[in-house]
N, C-alpha and C positions, 0 to 999 in steps of 0.2 A: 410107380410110373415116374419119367424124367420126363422136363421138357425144358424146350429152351425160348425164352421168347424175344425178338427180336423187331418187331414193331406189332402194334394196338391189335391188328385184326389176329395177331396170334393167341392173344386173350379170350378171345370167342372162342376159339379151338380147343383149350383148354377148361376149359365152363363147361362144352362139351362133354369133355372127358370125365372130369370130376363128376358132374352129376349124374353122370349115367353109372357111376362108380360108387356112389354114396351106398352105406348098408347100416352107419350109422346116425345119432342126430345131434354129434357134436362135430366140429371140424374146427381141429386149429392150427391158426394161422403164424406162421413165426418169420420175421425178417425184418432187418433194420429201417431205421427211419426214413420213409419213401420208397421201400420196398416195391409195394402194388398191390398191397394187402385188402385197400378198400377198393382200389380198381378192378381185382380179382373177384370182390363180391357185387361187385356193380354185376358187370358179368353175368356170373355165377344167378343169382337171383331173375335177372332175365330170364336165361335160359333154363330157369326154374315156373317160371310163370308168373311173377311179380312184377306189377305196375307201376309198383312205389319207386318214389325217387330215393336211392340210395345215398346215405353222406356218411364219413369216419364219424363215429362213435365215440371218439376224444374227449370231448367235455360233457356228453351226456353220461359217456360210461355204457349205456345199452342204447340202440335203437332195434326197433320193434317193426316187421313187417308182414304183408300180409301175403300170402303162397295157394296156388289151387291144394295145395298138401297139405297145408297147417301153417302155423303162426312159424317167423324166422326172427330169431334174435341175435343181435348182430353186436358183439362185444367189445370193446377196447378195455384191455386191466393196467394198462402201463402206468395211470396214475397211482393205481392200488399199492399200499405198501407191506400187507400182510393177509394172511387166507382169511383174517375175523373180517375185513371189508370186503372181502370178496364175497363171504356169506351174510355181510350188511342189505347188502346191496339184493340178497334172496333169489342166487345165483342156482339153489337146489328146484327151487317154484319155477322157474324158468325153462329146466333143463326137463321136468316133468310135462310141463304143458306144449314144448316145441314138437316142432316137426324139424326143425332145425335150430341149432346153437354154434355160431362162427365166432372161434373168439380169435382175437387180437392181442398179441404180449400174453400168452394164455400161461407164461413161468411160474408166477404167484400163485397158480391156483393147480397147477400141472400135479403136485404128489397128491391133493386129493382127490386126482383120476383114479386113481388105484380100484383094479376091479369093473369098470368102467368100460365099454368099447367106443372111441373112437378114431376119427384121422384125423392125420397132420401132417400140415401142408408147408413148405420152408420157400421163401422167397428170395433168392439171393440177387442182389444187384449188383453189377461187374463192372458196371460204367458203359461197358458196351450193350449188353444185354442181361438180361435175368435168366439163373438158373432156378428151375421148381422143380421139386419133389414131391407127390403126393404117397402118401400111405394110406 
């Protein structure tokens, strides 16, 4: 799926879309800094059934929310410098117990998707608007 977004209330549209689209329980997110990667799961988890207030995962590294489906884990790895923090961090216990796992900078850990079903979502910002691509 393409989409293009061009102001806020296009982001619900999209949330939309996505979750009625979900078949798996990782979903990653790729695009540069300020993309709309955590506004996208602001979104996204609303129109999942979540109450919680959503914030980028930056210096926690994981936040954790809670879904009428199951637990959502919400990723940032940009700090990470290699796949052994990535598995520090007990990245496999996580992806076991979700109903969902959104990561953030998901590069560092992407070849050990191998085997694995998920999406991946790409946010491009153009200055004028953002282009998305889900898979």
């Amino acid at each position: 799926m393409q989409f293009t977004i061009h102001d806020m209330d296009d982001w619900q549209h999209i949330a939309e879309k996505v979750a009625s689209g979900l078949q798996h329980n990782i979903l990653l997110l790729k695009g540069n800094l300020g993309a709309g990667k955590t506004t996208f799961t602001q979104f996204l988890l609303k129109k999942l059934g979540s109450e919680d207030e959503v914030s980028s995962p930056t210096y926690s590294i994981v936040n954790e929310y809670n879904a009428p489906q199951g637990k959502i884990f919400h990723f940032d790895l940009y700090r990470l410098k290699n796949i052994d923090e990535v598995y520090d961090i007990g990245m496999e216990e996580y992806l076991d117990n979700a109903f969902l796992c959104i990561i953030e900078w998901p590069e560092v850990y992407e070849d050990d998707l191998y085997g694995l079903k998920y999406h991946e979502m790409s946010i491009i910002n153009t200055g004028e608007h953002r282009e998305i691509s889900f898979e």
